[in-house]
N, C-alpha and C positions, 0 to 999 in steps of 0.2 A: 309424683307417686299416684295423683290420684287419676291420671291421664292409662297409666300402666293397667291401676287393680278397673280400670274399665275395661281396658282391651280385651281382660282374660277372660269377660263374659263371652265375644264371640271366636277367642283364639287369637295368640299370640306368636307367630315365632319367633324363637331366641336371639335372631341373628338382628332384629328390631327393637329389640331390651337393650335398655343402658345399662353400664357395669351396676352401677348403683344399684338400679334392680333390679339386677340380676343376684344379688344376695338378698333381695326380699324373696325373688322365686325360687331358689332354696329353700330358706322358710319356711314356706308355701307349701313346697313338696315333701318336707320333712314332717311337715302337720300333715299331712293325709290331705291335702286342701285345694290343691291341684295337681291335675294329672295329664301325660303327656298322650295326643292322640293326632298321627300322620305330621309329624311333628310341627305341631303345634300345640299352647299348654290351656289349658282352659280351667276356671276356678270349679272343685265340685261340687255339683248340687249339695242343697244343703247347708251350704255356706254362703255369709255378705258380705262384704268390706265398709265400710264406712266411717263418717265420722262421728265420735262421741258426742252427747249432750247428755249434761246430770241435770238436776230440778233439785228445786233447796231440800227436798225431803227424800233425798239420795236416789231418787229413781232415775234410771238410765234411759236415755233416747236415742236409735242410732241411726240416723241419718244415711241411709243406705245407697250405695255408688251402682245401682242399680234402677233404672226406670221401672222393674216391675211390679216397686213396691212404692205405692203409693202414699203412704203413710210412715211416719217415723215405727221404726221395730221398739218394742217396751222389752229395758234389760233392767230387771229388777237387783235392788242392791248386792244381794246375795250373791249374782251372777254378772258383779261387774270386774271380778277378776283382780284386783288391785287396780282399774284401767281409771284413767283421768278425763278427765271436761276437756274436749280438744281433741283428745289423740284420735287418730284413725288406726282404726282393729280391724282384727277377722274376728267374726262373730259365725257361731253356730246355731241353727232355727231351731227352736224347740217345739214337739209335739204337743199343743195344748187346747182345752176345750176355747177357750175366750175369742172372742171375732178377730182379736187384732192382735198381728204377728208378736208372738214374742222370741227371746233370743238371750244368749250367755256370750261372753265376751272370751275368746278364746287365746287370743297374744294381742296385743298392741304393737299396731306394726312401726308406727311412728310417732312419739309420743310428743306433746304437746308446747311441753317443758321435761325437761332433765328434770329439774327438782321445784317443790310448792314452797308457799310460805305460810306459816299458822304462827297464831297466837296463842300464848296458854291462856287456860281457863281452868276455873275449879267445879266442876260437877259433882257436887254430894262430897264423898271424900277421896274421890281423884281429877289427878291435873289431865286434861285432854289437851289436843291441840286443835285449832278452829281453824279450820281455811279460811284467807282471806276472799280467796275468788267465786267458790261456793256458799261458803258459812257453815258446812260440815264439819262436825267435829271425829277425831281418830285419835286412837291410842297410837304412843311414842313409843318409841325402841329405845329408852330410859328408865331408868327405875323411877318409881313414886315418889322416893326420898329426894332423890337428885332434881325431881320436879319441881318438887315442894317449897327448895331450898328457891326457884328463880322467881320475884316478884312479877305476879298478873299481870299478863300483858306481854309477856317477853315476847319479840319474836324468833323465830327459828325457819329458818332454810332445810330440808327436809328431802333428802332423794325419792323420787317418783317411782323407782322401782322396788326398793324396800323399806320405805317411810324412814331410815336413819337420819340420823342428827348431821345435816353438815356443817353447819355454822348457826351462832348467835349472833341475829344483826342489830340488837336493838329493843326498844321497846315504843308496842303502839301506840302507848299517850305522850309518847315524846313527838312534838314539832319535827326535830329535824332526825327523824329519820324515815318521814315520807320520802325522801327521794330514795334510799335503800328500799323502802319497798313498794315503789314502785318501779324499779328498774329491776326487784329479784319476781315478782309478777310473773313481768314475761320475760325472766330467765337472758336478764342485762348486764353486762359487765362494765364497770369504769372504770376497770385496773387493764395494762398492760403487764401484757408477759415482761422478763427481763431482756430478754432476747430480742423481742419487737421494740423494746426502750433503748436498749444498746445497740440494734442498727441502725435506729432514726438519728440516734443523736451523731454516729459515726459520718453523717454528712457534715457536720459542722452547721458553723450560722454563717457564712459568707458565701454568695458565689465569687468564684473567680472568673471573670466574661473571657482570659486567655485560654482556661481549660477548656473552652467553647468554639473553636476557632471555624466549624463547619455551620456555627446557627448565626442568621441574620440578627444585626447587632439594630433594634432599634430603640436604642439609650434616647439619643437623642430628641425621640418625640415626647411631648406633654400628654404622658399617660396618665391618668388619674383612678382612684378606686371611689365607690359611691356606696355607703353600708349604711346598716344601723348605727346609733350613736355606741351602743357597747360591745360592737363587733368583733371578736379578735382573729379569724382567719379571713383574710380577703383572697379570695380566688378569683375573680375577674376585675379586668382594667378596661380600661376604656378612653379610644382616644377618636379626634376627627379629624380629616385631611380636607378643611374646608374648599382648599383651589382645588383637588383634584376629586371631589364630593368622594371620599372612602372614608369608611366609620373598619375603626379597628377594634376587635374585642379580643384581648389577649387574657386567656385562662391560665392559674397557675399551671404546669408540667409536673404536675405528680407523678407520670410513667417512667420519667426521665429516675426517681426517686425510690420506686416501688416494684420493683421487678416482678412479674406473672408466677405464682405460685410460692414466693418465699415466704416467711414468717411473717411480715405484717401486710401482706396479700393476704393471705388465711386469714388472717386475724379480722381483715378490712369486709372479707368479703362476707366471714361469720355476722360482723354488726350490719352489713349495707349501707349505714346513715348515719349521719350524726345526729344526737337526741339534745334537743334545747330544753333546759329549764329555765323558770323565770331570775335565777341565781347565778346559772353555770351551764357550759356542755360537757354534754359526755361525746368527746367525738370517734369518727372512722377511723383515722389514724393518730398516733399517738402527737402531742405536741409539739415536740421536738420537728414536726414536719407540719402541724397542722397548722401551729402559730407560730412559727420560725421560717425555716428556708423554703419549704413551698407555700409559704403567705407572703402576697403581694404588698410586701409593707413600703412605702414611700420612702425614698430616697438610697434605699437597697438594689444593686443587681439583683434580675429575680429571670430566671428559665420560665417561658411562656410560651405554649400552642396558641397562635393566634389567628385568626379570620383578618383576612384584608379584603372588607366588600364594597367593593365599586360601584355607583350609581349611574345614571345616566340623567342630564339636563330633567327628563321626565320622571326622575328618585326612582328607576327600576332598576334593578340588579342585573347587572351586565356582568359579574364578576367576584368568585369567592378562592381567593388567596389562601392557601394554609400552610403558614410558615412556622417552624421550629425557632424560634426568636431568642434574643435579651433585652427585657426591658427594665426602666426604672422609673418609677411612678414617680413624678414629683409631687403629688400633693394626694393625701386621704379626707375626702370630703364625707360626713354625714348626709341623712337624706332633708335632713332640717336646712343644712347651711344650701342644697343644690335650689331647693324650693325658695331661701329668700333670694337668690344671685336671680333665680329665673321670674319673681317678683320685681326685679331692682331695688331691692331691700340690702342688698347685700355688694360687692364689687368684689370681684374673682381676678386673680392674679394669671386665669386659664380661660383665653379670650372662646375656644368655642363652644363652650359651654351651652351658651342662649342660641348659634346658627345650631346644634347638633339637636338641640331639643325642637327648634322648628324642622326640621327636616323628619324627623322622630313623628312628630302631632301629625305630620300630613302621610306616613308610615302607616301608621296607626288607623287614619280615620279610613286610608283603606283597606285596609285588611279586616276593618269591622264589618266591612257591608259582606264577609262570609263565615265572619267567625262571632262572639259572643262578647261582652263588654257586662260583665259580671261584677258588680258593687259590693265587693264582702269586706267582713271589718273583722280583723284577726285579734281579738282577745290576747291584752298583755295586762301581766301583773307583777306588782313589786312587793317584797318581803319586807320584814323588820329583822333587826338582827338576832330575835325568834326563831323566825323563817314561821313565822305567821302574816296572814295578808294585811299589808298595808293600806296600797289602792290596787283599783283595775281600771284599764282604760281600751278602747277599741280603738286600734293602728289602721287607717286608712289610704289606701292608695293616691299619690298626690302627685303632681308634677314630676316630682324628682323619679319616685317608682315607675313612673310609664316611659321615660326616657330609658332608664336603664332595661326596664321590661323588654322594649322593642329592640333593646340592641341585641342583645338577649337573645330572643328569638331571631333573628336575622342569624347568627351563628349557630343554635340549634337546627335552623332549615337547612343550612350550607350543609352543615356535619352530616344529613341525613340524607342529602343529595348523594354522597359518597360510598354510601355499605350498600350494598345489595341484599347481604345476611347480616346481621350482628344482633345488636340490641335499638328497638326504636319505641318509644313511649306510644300506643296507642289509644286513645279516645272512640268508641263504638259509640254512633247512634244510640238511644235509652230505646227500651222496651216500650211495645206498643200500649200495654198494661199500663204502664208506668208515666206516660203524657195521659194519659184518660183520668187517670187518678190527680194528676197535678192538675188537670179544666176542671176536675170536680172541685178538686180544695179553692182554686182561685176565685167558681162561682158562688161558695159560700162569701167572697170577697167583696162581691158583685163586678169584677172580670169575669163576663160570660164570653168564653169563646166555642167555639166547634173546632176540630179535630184537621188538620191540614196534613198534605203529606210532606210539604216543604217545611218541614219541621221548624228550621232555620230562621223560616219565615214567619213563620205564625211566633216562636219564641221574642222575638224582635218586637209585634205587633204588640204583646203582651208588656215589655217594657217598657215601651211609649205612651202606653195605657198608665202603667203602675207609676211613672212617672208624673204623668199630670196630676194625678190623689195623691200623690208624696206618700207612695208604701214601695220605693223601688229596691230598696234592700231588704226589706223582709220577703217580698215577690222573687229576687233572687236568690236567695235562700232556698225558698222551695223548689225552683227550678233546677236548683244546681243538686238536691237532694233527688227528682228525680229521673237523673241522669245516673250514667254507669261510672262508675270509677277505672280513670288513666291507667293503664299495665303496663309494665314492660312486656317486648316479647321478639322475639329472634328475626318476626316475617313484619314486613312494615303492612299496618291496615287502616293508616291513615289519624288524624284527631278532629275528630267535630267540633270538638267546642272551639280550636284555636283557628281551626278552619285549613286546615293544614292537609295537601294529598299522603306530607310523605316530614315526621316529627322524629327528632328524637334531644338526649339530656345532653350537652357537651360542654356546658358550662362551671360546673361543680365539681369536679372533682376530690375536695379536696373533705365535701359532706356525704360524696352520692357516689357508691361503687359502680353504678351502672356508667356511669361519666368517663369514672379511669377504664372501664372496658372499653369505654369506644374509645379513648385517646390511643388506647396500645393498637385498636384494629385499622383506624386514621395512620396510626404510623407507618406500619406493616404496609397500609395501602399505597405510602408513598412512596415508600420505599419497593415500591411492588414485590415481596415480598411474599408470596402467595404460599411458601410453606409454614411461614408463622400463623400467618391469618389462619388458615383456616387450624394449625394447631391451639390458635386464641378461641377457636368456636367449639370446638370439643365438650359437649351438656350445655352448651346455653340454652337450650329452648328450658332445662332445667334452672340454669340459674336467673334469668328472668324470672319466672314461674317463682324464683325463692325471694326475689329482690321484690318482687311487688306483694307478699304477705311480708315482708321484713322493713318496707315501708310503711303499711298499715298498722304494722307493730311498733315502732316509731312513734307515729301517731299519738300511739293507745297509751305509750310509757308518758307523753307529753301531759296528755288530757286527763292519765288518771291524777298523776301528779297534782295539777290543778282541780280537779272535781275533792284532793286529799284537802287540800287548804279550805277551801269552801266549806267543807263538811266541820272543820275544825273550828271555824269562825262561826255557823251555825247550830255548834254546840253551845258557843260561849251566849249565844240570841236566843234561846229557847223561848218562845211567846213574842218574838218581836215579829212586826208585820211589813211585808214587805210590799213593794211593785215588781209589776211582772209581768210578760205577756206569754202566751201558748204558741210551745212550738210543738208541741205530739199531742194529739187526741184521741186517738184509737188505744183503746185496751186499759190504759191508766194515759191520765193527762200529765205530760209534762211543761212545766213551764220555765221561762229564761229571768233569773234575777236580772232589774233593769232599773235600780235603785239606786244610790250612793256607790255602791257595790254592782258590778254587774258579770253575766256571765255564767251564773251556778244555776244549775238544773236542779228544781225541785219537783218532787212526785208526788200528786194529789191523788187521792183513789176516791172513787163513788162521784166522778163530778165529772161535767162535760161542760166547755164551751169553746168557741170557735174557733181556730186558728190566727194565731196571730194578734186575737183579743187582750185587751189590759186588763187583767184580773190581780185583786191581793191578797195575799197569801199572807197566815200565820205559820210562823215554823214551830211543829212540833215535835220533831226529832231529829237527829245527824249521827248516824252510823259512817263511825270512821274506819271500822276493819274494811266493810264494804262500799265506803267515798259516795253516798246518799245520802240528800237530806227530803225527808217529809213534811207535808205540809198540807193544812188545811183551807178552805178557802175561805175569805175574811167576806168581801164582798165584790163583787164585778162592776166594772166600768162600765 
């Protein structure tokens, strides 16, 4: 959309609009808002598009889809229309003395969320409800009595368009119903329709490899899965043909299961993702497919799109197979038991385990001298049967993950080798601004560098450095912060960080909607098939565009989740002092619990020190509508 409300600054023709927006440019023209001229539509003077932002004390900011305003437009509360944090409007300019544009919200063309979530509250002698996302409070479309009657705190789900009541989910001082809100947030479902429940299960839990009789039958090899220890959908195997150096990476065949446009296609393509908590997932497709018949469980016939890639004496790729397969895993390894087999801690009953992982290491060390070898440590946490935190621990990348990682990628590279058009994960270069800004924070580090154009290069020079002072994950950190974030998007442009001409997803299907798009357009392709293909591409450049904010939304449901817990356990700490170090210092410092506990972002105001500094912190508040905790500084390191 927001690609479109640009065009119509210098004219658009129709015949160049998606259907999709072609009912916002309806809209448009029904509002007086645009007008048609040598046919072409242009947005009329006097009007903006942009996207929303409120401020706690209800003022509007709007974010204008236009270069010639320099400055965010001020839409004061009065003149925000019923509009929401998020949505993108058309806004009307208003005539006024003050220097800096103001503006009224005239429809919301795209809203942010369907519906908010609020907490009651009692003000004086009436019940409001509190946003949890702003902390504004609004009158209910309930009476006062009926308010009255639900215990402080309740929460309530609440449609966006006329504040009504949709649902009671809960209550905010209850533990376990942060996962409800954080998945109603941003507007999350963990329910299946009956329809998408009753086709998935309609496959049953067995394949039969006879009803198969046109896909290559490789039963026979010792394919194995390698996961998390509490893993329940395994979507890729993995096998090696050590005499004839081929490494096999067989993905479950979701397409096989999921047909282009039917009811748990919609459903799939609405979530994008599957969303982890530290308890449970909410995933992309319903169980009955996600942890059954297209989960690569051991010792099950299982339908797999697989990669046969061929090495040569010199480990290059001479060769990428892509076969419509049966396989069956004989054996589900954790990533704990791969690391001790590849220790000699352990003895594997799957002899090539330790040849696939040397072949992997020497994979690996070359593809780093163009791509990035980035040290991060993914924050996990365990509940009590509260669903209060128990512990936290930071998951590292280990033997077992870089084997799988590279194989991994060798089928992502093939997959991409293939579309011309579809869906490819891009990685852009980071902004000039943005490397000048990371030699500044590094030189408060005393890494002093200058500015290289071999970005690459100089990034490298920088870990070899952070390396020798033993600060190479926290140095990564900032470097990977300022870099741009991976998209999808229909035209391949390449990924820097992985070092890659030409990327894309093809290994998940069964978490990642962009994956089952490229399975069905891989298929179509083999089958040369060129009237489906290109009927498979019909709005992608739109649904890319939807899967990469439906990723970052993902994200968000994850982390608020977890920032929920934290705040709950630093309620219960009020004055206790903690260790920490600074990961933001501009504007308000924020800093990383790095203590017994680690992981929770706490917000100091009026203070500054360095980045990355050990400073301790007393905690003196935790707002848990809003999943922050505040904190004063005790003393610095």
């Amino acid at each position: 959309m927001k690609d479109f409300l640009y065009s119509l600054l210098n004219g658009v023709f129709e015949r160049e609009i998606s259907n999709e927006n072609k009912q916002i440019l309806r809209n448009l023209i029904n509002l007086k808002a645009v007008s048609e001229h040598k046919g072409k539509f242009y947005l009329n003077n006097g009007f903006v598009c942009g996207k929303l932002d409120i401020s706690s004390n209800g003022t509007g900011y709007l974010i204008a889809y236009d270069e010639r305003f320099k400055q965010d437009l001020i839409i004061e509360n009065k003149n925000l229309n019923n509009a929401h944090f998020g949505d993108i409007v058309l806004a009307k300019i208003l005539r006024t003395k003050k220097s800096r544009v103001s503006a009224k919200v005239v429809q919301s063309l795209k809203l942010a969320n369907e519906t908010s979530l609020v907490y009651t509250k009692q003000f004086g002698q009436a019940v409001l409800g509190v946003s949890l996302k702003t902390g504004l409070s609004m009158a209910l479309k309930a009476t006062q009595k009926s308010l009255k009657l639900l215990p402080s705190g309740t929460l309530i789900k609440i449609n966006n368009i006329n504040n009504e009541i949709i649902e009671v989910i809960g209550n905010i001082n209850d533990p376990k119903s942060d996962e409800k809100i954080s998945l109603a947030t941003y507007n999350k479902n963990d329910k299946f329709s009956d329809e998408c429940e009753n086709e998935a299960r309609a496959w049953g839990d067995v394949v039969d490899p006879s009803m198969y009789p046109d896909r290559v039958d490789l039963q026979d090899l010792d394919f194995v899965t390698i996961d998390p220890v509490d893993a329940k959908d395994f979507d890729d195997a993995i096998y090696f043909d050590e005499k004839n150096r081929q490494i096999y990476v067989a993905i479950a065949d979701v397409s096989e299961y999921v047909s282009a446009y039917n009811s748990i296609d919609n459903e799939a393509k609405n979530r994008g993702f599957s969303i982890y908590f530290p308890h449970k997932s909410v995933p992309m497709l319903p169980r009955a497919l996600s942890e059954n018949i297209c989960s690569l469980k051991p010792n099950e016939p299982r339908l797999a799109f697989c990669f046969k890639i061929s090495l040569d004496e010199n480990l290059n790729v001479v060769k990428e197979d892509l076969i419509e397969a049966i396989i069956l895993s004989k054996r589900r390894f954790n990533y704990d038991e791969i690391d001790e087999i590849l220790k000699g801690n352990q003895k594997s009953e799957i002899s090539w385990i330790k040849p696939l992982y040397d072949v992997t290491k020497i994979l690996r060390k070359r593809r780093l001298k163009t791509a990035f070898d980035f040290r991060t440590n993914e924050l996990r946490m365990s509940l009590d049967d509260d669903e209060m935190i128990k512990a936290t621990r930071f998951e590292t990348d280990t033997n077992s993950h870089q084997l799988v990682e590279d194989c991994m990628l060798l089928a992502n590279v093939a997959a991409a080798k293939r579309i011309r058009k579809g869906i490819f994960r891009n990685h852009t270069p980071p902004d000039l601004k943005k490397i000048y800004n990371l030699l500044d924070d590094l030189a408060m580090l005393g890494l002093e560098y200058v500015y290289e154009s071999d970005l690459a290069n100089l990034i490298r020079k920088i870990q070899i450095k952070a390396d020798e002072i033993g600060i190479r994950e926290e140095v990564d950190k900032l470097i990977i912060k300022a870099q741009k974030k991976a998209e999808y998007a229909s035209e391949n442009l390449g990924h820097f960080g992985l070092g890659f001409d030409r990327y894309t997803h093809f290994t998940s299907p069964i978490r990642r909607y962009s994956d089952l798009i490229l399975h069905r357009l891989l298929k179509a392709n083999l089958k040369k098939d060129e009237k489906f293909y290109n009927y498979l591409l019909l709005n992608i450049s739109n649904t890319c565009v939807s899967l990469s904010e439906l990723e970052r939304e993902a994200d968000k449901v994850a982390y608020d989740f977890m920032d929920r817990k934290f705040a709950r356990w630093a309620s219960k700490n009020i004055g206790k002092i903690v260790k920490c170090y600074v990961v933001e210092n501009q504007n308000i410092l924020i800093a990383k619990l790095d203590d017994e506990l680690k992981g929770a972002r706490i917000f100091v105001a009026n203070y500054y020190a360095p980045l990355l500094s050990e400073i301790y912190i007393q905690i003196i508040q935790a707002d848990i509508a809003t999943a922050k905790i505040f904190g004063k500084v005790y003393k610095d390191v």
